[in-house]
N, C-alpha and C positions, 0 to 999 in steps of 0.2 A: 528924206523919208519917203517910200514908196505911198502912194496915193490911192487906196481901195478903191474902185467906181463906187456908188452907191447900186443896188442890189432894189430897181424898185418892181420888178415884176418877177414874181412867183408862179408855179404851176403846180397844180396837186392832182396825183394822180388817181385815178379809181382803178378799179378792178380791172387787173393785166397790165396794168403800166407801173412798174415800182423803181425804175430806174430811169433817166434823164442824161447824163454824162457818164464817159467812162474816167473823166479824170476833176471829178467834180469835189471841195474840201466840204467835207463833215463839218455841220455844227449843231451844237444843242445848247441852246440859251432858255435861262430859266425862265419861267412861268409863275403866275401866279395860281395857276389850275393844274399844277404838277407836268408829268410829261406829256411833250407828243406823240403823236402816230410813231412815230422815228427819229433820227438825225435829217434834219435840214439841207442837202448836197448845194452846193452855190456852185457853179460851173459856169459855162462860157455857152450860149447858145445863139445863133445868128448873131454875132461879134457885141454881145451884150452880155453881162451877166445877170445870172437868171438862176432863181432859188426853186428848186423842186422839193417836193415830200409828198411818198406816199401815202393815202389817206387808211389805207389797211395795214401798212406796216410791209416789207421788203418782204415777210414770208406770207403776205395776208394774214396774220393772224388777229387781228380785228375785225367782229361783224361790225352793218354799219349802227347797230344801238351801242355799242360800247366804244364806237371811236372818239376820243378827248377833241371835241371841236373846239372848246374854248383855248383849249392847249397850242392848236393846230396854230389859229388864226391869230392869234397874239405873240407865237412864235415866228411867223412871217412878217407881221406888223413892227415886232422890235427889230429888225434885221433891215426895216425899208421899205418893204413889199407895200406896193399902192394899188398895184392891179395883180388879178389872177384868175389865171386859164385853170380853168376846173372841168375835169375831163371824167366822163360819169359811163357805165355802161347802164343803159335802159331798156326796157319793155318799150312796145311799143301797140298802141291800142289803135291802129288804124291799121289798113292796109298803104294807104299811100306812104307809108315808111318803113319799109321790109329791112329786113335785119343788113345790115352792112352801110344803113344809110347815117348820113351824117344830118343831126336836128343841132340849132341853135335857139332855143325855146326865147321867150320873152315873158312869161308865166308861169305861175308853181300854187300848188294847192296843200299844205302842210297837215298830214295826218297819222304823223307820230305821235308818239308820248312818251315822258318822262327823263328826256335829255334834254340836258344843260343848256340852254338857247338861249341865255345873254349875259353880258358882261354887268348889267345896271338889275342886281339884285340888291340895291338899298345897303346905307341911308341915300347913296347919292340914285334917285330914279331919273329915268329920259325915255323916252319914246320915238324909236326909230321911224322915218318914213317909209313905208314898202310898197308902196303901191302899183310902182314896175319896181320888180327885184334885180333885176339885171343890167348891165352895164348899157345904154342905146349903143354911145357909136362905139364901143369894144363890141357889139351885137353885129353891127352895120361891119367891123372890120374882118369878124370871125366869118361872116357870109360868104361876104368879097374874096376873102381869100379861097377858103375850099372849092370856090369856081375855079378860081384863077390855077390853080392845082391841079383841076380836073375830077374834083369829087363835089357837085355843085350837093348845097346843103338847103335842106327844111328850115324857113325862114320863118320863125315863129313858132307858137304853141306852148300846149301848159302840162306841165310837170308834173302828178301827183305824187306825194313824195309819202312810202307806205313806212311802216315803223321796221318789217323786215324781223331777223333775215330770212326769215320764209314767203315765199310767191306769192301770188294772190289766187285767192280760186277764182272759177271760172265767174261765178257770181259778181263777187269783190269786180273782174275785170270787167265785163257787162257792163257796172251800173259806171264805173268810171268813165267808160268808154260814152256811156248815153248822156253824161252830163258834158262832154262836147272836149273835153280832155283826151289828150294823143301820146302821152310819155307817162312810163310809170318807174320809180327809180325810189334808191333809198337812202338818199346821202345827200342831198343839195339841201335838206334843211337839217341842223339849224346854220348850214355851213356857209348859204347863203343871206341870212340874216346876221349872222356875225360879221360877217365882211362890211354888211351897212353900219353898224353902231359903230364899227373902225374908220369908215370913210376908205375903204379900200373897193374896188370898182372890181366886180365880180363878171367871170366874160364867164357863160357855159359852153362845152362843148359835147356833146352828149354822142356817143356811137348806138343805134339799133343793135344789139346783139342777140334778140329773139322777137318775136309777136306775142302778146302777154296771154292769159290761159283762155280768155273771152274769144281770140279770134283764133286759138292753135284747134286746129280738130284732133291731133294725136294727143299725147300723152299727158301734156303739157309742159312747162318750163320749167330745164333739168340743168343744174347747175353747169354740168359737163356740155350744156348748148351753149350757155352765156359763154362761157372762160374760152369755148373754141372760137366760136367767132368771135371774140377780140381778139385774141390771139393772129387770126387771120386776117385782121385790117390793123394789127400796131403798128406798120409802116406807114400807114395811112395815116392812123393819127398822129404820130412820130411827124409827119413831113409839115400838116395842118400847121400844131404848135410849132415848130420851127418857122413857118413863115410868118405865121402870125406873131412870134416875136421879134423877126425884122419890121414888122407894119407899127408895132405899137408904139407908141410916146412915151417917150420915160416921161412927161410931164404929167402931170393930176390933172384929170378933169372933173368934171361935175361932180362925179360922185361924191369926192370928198368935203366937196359941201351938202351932205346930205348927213354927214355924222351928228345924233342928237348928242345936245348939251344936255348936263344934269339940270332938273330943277333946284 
């Protein structure tokens, strides 16, 4: 009987990245929160395999308030998935991180509403720890790498994560920007809070694909700016996550002792 490897790192793609292998097998395993984004691809990447899904769906056709995160993450979770590279396109509220740059934040500030953001809706409640959201050393290895590549990356910083899918005004950007916050992006939550009540060890990896409306002096931030500059660093990030899934452990680290029990 052939012997599947286990399938324990995942990668979800954000906006411009909807594919991962070109000979990757389809799957869709059921849910209890109905479907997800798409099929599941499991392929072969740096001599591991490695489960992809895009987080808008192959045509984008999910903005980020309507994409199924509970679906998302318990689709990867039943499959094995312990860690995941989650690759975001952001705004970015400083100059010291101009569009093309690569951020590995350590921080997020959640100011959506009204999406499904946890698995312990009762009778069984728990209380996730969040207080770094993110993986340390998947942080520490996502760093390491993108030097190592030659796209050295923004080490740290905080996320604010808008409810979308429209921009922020110039305002909105402003005041975000004054409270000391440098990414603005609209997808890491609740996708990074689901990952904690799984014990799955959430790496981000965020691409600059504009300066947010606070610091643009033109027009401001036009869909058709975001979608090209990624477009024109998907080799870039294409290379990151490959190496960075030769770096990574298939073993669980800390994170996964951070999943709450029900009371």
């Amino acid at each position: 009987m052939n012997h599947q490897p286990e399938t324990t790192l995942g990668v979800i793609g954000g906006s411009g990245l909807y594919s991962l292998f070109t000979d990757g097998v389809a799957q869709r395993p059921p849910t209890p929160y109905g479907e997800a984004s798409d099929a599941v691809s499991v392929g072969e990447l740096a001599d591991r395999p490695v489960a992809f899904l895009p987080r808008h769906g192959t045509r984008h056709e999910l903005p980020p308030h309507r994409v199924n995160y509970r679906a998302n993450l318990w689709t990867l979770h039943s499959i094995g998935v312990r860690r995941i590279i989650g690759v975001g396109a952001v705004g970015s509220l400083t100059a010291d991180a101009p569009p093309g740059s690569i951020v590995v934040p350590d921080q997020l500030v959640d100011r959506t509403t009204g999406r499904e953001s946890t698995f312990f809706e009762g009778p069984h409640v728990a209380h996730a720890p969040f207080a770094d959201p993110y993986c340390g050393p998947g942080r520490k290895a996502a760093v390491a790498v993108s030097t190592a590549v030659g796209h050295p990356a923004v080490d740290g910083g905080t996320q604010v994560v808008i409810q979308g899918p429209r921009f922020s005004t110039r305002a909105e950007s402003l005041w975000y920007a004054a409270q000391g916050w440098s990414l603005v992006g609209m997808t890491a939550m609740p996708e990074v809070a689901l990952a904690r009540e799984l014990g799955i060890c959430y790496i981000p990896l965020c691409l600059v694909t504009d300066l947010d409306a606070g610091l643009e002096v033109g027009a401001g931030v036009t869909q058709e700016e975001v979608m090209s500059m990624f477009t024109a660093n998907l080799t870039k990030v294409r290379r990151i996550v490959a190496e960075l899934a030769a770096t990574l452990s298939a073993d669980p680290c800390e994170c996964a002792d951070l999943a709450p029990q029900p009371l």
